[in-house]
Backbone atoms as SQL, in Angstrom:
CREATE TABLE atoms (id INTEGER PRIMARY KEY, chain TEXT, resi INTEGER, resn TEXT, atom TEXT, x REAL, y REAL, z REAL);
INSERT INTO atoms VALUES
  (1, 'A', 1, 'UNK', 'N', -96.619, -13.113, 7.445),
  (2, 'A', 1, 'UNK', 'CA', -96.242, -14.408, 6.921),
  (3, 'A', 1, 'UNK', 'C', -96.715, -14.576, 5.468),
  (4, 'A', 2, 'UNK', 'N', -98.008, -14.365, 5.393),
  (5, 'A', 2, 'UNK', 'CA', -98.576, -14.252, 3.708),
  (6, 'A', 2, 'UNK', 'C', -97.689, -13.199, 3.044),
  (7, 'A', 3, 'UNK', 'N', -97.255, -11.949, 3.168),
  (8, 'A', 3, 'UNK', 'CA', -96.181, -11.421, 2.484),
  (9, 'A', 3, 'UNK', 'C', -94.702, -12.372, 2.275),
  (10, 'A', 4, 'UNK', 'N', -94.198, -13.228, 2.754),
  (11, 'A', 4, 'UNK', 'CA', -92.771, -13.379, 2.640),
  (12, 'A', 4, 'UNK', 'C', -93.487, -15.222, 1.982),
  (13, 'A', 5, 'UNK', 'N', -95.237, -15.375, 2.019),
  (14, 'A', 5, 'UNK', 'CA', -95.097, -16.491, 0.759),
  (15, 'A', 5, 'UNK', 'C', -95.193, -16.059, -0.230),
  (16, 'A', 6, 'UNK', 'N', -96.313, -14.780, -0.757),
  (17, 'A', 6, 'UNK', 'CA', -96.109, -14.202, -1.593),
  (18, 'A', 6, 'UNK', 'C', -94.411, -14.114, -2.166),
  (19, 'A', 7, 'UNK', 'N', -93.647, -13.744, -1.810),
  (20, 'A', 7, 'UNK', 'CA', -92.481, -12.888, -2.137),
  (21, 'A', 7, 'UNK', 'C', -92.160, -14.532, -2.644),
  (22, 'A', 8, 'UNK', 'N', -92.064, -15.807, -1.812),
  (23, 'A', 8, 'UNK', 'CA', -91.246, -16.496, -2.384),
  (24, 'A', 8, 'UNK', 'C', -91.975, -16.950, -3.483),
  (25, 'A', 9, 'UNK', 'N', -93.192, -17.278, -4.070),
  (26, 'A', 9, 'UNK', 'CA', -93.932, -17.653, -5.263),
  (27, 'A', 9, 'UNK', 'C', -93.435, -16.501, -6.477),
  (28, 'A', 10, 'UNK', 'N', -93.245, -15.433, -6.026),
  (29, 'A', 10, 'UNK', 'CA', -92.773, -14.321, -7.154),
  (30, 'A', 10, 'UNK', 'C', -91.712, -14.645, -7.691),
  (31, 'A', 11, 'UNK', 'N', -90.837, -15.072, -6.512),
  (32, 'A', 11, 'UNK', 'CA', -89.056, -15.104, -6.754),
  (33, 'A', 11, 'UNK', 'C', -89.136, -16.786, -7.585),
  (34, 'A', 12, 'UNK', 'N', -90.131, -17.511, -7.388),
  (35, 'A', 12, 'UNK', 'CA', -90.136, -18.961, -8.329),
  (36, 'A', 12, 'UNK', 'C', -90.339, -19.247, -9.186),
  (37, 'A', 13, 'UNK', 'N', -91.000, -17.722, -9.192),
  (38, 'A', 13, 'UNK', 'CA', -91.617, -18.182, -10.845),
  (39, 'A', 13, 'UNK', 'C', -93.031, -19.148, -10.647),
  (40, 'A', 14, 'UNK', 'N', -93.578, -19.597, -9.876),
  (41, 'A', 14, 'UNK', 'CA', -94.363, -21.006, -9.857),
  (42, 'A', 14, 'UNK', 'C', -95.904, -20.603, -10.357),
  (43, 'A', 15, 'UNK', 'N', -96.768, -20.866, -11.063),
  (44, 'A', 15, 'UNK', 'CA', -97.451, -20.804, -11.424),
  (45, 'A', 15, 'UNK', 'C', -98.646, -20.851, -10.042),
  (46, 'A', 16, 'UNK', 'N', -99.780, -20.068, -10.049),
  (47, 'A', 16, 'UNK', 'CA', -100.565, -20.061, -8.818),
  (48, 'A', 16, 'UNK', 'C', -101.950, -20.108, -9.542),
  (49, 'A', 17, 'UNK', 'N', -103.049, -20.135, -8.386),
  (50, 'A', 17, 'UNK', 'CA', -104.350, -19.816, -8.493),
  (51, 'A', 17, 'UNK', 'C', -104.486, -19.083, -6.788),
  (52, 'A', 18, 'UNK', 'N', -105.135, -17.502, -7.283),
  (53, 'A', 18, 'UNK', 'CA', -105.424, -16.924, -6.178),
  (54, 'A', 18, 'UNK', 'C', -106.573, -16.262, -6.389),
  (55, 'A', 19, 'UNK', 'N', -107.385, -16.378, -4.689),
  (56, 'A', 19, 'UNK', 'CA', -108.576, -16.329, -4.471),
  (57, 'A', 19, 'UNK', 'C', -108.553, -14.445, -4.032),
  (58, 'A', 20, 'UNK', 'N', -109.585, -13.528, -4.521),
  (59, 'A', 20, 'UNK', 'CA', -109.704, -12.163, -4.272),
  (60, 'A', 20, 'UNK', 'C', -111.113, -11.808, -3.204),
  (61, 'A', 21, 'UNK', 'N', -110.238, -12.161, -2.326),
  (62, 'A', 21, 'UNK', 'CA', -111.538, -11.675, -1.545),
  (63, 'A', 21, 'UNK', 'C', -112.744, -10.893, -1.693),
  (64, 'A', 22, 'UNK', 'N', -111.855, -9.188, -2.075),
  (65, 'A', 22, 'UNK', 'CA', -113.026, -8.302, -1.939),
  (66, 'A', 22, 'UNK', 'C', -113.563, -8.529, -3.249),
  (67, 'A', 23, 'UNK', 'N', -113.190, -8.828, -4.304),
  (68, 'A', 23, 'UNK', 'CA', -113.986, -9.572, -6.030),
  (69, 'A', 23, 'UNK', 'C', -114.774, -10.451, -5.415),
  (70, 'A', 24, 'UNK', 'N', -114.180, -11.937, -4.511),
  (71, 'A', 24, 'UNK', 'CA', -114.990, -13.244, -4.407),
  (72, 'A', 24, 'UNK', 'C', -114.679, -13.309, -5.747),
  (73, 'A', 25, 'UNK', 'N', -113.928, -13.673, -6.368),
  (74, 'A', 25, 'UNK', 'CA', -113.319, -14.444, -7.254),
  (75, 'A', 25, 'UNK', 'C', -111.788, -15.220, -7.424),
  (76, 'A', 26, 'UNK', 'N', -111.929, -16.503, -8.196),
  (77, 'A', 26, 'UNK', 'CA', -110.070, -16.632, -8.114),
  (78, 'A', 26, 'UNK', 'C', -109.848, -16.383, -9.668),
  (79, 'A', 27, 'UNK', 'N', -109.019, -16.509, -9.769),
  (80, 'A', 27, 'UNK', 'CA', -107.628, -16.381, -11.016),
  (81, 'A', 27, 'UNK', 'C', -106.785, -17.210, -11.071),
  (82, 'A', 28, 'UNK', 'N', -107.263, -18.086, -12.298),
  (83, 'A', 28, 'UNK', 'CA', -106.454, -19.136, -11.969),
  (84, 'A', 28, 'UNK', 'C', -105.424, -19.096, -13.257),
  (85, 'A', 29, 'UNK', 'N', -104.260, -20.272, -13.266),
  (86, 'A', 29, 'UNK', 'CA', -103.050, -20.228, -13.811),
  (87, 'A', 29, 'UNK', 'C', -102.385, -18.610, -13.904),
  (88, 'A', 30, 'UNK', 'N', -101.953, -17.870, -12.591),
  (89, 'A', 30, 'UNK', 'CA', -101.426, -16.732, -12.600),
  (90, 'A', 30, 'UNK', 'C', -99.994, -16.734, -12.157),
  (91, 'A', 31, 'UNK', 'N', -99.012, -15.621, -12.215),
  (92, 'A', 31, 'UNK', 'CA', -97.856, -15.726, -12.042),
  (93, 'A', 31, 'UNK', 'C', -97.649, -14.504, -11.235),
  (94, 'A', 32, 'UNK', 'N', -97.118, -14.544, -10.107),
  (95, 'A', 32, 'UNK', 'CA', -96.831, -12.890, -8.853),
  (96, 'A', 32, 'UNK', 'C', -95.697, -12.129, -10.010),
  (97, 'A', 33, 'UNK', 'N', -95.675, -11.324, -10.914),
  (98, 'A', 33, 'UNK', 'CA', -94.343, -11.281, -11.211),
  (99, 'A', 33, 'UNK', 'C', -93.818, -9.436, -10.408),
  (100, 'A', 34, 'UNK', 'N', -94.139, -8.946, -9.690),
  (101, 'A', 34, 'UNK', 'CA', -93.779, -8.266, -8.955),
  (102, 'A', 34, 'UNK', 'C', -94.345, -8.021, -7.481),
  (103, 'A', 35, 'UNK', 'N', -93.813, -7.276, -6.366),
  (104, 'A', 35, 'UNK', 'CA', -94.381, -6.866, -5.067),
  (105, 'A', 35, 'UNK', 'C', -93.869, -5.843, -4.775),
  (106, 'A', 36, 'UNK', 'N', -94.873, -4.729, -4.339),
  (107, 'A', 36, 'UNK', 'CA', -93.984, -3.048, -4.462),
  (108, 'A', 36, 'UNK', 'C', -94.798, -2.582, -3.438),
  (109, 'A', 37, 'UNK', 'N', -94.691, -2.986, -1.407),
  (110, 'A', 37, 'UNK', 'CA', -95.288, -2.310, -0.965),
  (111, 'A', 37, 'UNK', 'C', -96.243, -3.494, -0.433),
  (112, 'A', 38, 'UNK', 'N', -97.350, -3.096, -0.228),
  (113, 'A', 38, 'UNK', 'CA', -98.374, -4.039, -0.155),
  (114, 'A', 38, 'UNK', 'C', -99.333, -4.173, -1.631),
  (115, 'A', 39, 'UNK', 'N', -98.800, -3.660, -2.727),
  (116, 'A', 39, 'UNK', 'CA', -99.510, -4.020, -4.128),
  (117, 'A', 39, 'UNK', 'C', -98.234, -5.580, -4.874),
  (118, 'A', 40, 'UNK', 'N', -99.480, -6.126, -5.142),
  (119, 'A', 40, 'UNK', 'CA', -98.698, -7.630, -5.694),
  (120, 'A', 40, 'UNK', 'C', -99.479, -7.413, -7.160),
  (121, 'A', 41, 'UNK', 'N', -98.746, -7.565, -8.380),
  (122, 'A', 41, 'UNK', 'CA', -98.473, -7.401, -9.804),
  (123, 'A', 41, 'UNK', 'C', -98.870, -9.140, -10.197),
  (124, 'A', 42, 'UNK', 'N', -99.909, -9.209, -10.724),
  (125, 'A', 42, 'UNK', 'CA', -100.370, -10.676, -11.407),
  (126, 'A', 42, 'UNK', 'C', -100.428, -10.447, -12.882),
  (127, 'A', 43, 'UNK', 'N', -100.250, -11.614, -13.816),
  (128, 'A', 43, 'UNK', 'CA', -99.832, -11.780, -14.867),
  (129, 'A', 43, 'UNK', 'C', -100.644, -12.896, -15.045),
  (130, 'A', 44, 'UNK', 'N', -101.479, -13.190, -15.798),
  (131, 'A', 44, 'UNK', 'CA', -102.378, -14.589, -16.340),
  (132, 'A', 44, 'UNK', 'C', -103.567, -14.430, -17.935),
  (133, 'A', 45, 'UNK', 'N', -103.495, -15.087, -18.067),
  (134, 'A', 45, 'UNK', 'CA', -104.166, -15.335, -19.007),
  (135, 'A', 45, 'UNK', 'C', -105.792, -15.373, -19.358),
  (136, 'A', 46, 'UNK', 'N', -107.160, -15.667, -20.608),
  (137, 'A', 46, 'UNK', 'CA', -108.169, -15.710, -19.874),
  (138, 'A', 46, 'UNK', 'C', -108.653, -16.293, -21.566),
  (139, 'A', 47, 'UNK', 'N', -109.220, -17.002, -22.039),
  (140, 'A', 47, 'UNK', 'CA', -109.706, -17.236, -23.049),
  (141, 'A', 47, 'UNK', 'C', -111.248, -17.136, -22.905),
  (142, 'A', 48, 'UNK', 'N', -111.922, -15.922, -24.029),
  (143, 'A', 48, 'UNK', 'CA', -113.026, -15.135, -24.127),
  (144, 'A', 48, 'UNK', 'C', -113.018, -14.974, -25.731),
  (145, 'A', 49, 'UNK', 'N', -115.035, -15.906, -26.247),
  (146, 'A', 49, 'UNK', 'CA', -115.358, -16.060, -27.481),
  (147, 'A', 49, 'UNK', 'C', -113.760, -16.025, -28.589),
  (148, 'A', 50, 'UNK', 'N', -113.243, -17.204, -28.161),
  (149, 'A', 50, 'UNK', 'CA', -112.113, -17.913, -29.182),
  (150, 'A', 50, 'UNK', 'C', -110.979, -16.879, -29.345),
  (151, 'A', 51, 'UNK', 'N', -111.167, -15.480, -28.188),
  (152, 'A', 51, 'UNK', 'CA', -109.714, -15.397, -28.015),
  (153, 'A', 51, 'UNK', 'C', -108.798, -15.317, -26.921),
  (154, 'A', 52, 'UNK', 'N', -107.844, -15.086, -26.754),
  (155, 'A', 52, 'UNK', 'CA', -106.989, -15.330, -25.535),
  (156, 'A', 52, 'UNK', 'C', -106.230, -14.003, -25.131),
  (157, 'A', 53, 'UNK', 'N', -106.455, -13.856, -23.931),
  (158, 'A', 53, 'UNK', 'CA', -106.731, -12.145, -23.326),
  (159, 'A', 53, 'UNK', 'C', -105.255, -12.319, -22.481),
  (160, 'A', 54, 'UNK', 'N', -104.122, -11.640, -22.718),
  (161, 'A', 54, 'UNK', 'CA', -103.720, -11.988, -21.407),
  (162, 'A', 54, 'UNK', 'C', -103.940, -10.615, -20.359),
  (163, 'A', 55, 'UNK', 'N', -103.645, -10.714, -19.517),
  (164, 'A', 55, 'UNK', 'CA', -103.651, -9.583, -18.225),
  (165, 'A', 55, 'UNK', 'C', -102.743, -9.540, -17.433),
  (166, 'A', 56, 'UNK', 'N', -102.775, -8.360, -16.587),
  (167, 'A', 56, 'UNK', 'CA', -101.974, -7.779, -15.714),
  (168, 'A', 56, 'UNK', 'C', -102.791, -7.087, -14.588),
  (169, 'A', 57, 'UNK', 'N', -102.324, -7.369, -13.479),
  (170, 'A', 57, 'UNK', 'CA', -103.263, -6.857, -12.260),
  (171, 'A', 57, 'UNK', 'C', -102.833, -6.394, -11.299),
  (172, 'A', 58, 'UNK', 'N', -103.251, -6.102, -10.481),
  (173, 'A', 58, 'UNK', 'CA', -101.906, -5.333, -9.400),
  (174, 'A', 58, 'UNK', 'C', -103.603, -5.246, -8.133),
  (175, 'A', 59, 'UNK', 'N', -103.056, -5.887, -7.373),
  (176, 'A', 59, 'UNK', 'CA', -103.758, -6.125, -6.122),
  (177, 'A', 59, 'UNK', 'C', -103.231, -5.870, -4.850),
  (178, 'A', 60, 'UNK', 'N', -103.991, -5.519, -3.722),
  (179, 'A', 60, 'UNK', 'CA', -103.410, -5.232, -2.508),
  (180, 'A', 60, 'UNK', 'C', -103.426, -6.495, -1.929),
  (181, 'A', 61, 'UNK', 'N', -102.094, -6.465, -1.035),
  (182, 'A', 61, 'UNK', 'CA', -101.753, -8.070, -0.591),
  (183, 'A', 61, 'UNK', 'C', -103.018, -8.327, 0.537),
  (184, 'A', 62, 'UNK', 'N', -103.879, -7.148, 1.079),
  (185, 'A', 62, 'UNK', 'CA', -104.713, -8.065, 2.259),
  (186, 'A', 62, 'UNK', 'C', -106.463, -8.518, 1.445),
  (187, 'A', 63, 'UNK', 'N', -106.185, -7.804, 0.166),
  (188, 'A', 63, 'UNK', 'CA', -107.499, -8.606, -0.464),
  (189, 'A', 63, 'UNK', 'C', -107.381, -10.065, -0.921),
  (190, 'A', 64, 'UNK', 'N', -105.965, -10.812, -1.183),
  (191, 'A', 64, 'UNK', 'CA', -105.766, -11.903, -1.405),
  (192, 'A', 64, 'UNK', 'C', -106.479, -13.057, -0.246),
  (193, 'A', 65, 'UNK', 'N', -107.336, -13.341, -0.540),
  (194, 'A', 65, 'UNK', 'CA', -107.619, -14.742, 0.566),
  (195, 'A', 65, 'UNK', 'C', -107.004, -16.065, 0.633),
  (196, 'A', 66, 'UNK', 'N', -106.619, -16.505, -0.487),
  (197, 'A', 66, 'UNK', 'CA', -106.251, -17.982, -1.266),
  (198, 'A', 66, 'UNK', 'C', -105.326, -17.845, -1.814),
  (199, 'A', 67, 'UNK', 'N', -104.161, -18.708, -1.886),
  (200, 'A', 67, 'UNK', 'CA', -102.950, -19.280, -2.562),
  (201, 'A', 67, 'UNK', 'C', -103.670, -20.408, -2.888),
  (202, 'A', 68, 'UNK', 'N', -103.038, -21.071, -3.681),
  (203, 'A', 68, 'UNK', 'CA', -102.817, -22.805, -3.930),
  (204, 'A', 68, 'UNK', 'C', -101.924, -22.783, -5.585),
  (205, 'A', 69, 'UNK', 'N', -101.267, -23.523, -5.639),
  (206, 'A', 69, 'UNK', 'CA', -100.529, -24.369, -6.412),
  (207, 'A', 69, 'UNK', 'C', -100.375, -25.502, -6.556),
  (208, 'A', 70, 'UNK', 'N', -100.888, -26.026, -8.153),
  (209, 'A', 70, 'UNK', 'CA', -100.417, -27.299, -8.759),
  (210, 'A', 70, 'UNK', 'C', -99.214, -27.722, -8.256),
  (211, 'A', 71, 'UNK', 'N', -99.150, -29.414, -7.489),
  (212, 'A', 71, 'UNK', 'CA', -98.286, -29.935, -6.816),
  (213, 'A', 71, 'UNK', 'C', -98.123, -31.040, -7.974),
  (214, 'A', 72, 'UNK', 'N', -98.650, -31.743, -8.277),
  (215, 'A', 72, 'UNK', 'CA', -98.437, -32.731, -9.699),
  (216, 'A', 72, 'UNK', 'C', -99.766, -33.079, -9.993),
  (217, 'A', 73, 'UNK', 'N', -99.688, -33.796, -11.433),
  (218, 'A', 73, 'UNK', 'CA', -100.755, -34.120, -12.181),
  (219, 'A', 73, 'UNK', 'C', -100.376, -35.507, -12.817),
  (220, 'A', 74, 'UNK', 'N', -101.998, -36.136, -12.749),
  (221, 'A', 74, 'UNK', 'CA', -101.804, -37.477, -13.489),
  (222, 'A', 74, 'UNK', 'C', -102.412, -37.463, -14.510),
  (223, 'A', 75, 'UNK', 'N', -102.284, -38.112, -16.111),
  (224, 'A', 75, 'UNK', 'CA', -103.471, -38.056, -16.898),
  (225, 'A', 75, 'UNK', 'C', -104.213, -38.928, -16.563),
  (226, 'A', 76, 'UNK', 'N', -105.633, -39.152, -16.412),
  (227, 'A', 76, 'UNK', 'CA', -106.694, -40.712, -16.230),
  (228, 'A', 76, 'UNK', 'C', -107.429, -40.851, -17.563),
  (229, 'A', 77, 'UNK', 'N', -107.574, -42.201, -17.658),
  (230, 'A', 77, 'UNK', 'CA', -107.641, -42.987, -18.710),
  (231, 'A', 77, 'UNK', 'C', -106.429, -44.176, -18.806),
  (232, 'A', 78, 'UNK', 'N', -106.864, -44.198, -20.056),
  (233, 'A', 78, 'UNK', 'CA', -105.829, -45.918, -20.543),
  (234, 'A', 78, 'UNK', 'C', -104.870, -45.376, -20.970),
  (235, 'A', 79, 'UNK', 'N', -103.539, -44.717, -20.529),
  (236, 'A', 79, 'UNK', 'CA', -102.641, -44.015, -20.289),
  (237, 'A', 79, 'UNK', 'C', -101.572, -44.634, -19.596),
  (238, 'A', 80, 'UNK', 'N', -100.210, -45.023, -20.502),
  (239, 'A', 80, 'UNK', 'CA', -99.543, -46.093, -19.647),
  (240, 'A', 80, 'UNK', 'C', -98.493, -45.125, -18.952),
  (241, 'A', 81, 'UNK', 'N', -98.599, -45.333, -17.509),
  (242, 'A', 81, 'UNK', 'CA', -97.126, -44.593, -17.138),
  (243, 'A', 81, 'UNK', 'C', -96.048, -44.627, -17.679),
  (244, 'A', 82, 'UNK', 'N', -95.057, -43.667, -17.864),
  (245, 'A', 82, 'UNK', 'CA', -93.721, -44.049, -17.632),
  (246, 'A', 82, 'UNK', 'C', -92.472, -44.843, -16.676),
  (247, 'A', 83, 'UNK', 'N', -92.069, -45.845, -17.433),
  (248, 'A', 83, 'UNK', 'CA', -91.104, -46.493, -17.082),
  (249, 'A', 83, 'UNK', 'C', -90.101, -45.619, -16.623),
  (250, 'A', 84, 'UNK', 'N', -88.921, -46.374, -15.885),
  (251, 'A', 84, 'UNK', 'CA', -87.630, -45.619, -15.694),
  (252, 'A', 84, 'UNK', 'C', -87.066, -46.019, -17.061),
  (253, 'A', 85, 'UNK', 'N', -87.469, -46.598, -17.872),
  (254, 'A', 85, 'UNK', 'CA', -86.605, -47.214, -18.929),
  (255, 'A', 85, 'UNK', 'C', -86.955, -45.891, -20.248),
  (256, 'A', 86, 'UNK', 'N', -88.350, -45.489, -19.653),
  (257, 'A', 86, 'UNK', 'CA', -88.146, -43.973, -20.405),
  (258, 'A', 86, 'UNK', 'C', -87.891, -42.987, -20.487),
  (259, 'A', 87, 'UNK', 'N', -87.682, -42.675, -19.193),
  (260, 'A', 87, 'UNK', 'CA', -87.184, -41.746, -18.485),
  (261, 'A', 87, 'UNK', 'C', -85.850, -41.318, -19.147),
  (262, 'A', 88, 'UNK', 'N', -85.394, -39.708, -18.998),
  (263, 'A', 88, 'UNK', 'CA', -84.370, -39.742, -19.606),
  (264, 'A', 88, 'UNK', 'C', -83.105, -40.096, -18.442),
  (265, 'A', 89, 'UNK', 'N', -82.116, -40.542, -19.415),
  (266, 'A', 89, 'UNK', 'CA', -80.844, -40.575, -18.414),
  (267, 'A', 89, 'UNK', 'C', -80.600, -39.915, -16.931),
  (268, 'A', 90, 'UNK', 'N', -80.655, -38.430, -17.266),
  (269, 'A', 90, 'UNK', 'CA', -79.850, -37.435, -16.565),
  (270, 'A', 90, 'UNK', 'C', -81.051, -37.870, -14.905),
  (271, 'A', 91, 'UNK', 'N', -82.424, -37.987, -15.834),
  (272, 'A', 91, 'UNK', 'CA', -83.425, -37.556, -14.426),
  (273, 'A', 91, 'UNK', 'C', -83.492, -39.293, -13.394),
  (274, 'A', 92, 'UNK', 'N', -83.201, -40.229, -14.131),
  (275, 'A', 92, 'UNK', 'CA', -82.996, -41.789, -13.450),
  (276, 'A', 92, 'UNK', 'C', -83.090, -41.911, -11.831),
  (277, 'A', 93, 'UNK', 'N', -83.390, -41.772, -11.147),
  (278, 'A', 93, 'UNK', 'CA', -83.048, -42.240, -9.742),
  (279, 'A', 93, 'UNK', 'C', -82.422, -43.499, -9.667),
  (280, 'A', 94, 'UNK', 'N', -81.650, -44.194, -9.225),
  (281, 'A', 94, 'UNK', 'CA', -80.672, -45.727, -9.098),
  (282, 'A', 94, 'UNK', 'C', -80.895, -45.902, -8.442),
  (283, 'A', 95, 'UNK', 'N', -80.754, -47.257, -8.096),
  (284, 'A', 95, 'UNK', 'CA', -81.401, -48.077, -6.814),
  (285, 'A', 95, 'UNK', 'C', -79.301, -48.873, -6.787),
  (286, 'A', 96, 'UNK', 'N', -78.601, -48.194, -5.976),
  (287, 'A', 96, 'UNK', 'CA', -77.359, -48.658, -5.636),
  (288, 'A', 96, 'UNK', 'C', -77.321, -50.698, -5.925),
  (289, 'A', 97, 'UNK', 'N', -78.203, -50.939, -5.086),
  (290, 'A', 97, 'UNK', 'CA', -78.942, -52.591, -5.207),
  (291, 'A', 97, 'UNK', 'C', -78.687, -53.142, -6.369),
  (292, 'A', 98, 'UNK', 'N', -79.590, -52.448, -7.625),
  (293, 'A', 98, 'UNK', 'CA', -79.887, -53.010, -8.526),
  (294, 'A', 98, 'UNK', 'C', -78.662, -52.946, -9.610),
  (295, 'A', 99, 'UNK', 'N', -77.604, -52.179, -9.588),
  (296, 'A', 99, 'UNK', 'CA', -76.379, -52.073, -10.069),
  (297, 'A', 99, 'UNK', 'C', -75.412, -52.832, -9.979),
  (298, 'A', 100, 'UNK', 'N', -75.141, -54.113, -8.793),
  (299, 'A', 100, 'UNK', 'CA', -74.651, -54.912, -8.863),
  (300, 'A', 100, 'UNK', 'C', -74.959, -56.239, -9.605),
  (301, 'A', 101, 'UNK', 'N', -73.915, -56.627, -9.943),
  (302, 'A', 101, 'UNK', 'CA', -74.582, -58.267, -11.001),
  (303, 'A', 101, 'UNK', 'C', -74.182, -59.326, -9.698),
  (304, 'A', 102, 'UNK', 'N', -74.890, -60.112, -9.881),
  (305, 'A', 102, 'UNK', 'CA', -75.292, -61.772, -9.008),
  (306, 'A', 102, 'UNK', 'C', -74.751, -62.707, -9.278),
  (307, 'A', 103, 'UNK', 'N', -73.156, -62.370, -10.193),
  (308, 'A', 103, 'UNK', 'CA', -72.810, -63.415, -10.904),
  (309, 'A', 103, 'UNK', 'C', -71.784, -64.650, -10.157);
C-alpha cells in the first residue's frame, strides 16, 4: 500500500516531508521524482552557511517511515483574509442564491 502512495505523490508532483527510518531523520520540502523497483529518487533542497544545496537521493522504499504533506496554510498576524471580491474571476465559487435580484 505505501508503494502505490508513494507512486501517486511522484505522479503529483506534490511536495512532501519524509521521515528515514534507518537515518532517524526527515527531509523536508522534498519531491518523489522517480520509483525504479523498491529505490524511490528524492529531490529537495537544504540551505547551509548562506548557501542553498540542492540534492538528490535515492532511498529504499522500506526505510521510509513517514509521509506527510502540506494540506493548507494560514498566515497569523494582522493579516486580512481574502475576500471573494478578490479573488480572481475564474476561481469564484457562486452561491446560485445570491445571483438573483429581489426586485
Amino acid at each position: 500500500m505505501l508503494h502505490r502512495k508513494i507512486y501517486q505523490l511522484c505522479c503529483d508532483a506534490r511536495e512532501i516531508c519524509i521521515f528515514l527510518r534507518d537515518q532517524q531523520r526527515w527531509i523536508d520540502k522534498a519531491r518523489i521524482i522517480d520509483i525504479e523497483g523498491d529505490l524511490v529518487t528524492l529531490r529537495y533542497e537544504t540551505e547551509e552557511d548562506d548557501e542553498v544545496c540542492s540534492w538528490e537521493e535515492m532511498v529504499r522504499l522500506e526505510s521510509i517511515g513517514a509521509v506527510t504533506q502540506k494540506l493548507a496554510s494560514v498566515p497569523r498576524g494582522n493579516v486580512e483574509p481574502l475576500l471573494t471580491e478578490d479573488c480572481p474571476e475564474a476561481e469564484r465559487i457562486h452561491n446560485p442564491s445570491s445571483d438573483s435580484n429581489p426586485e
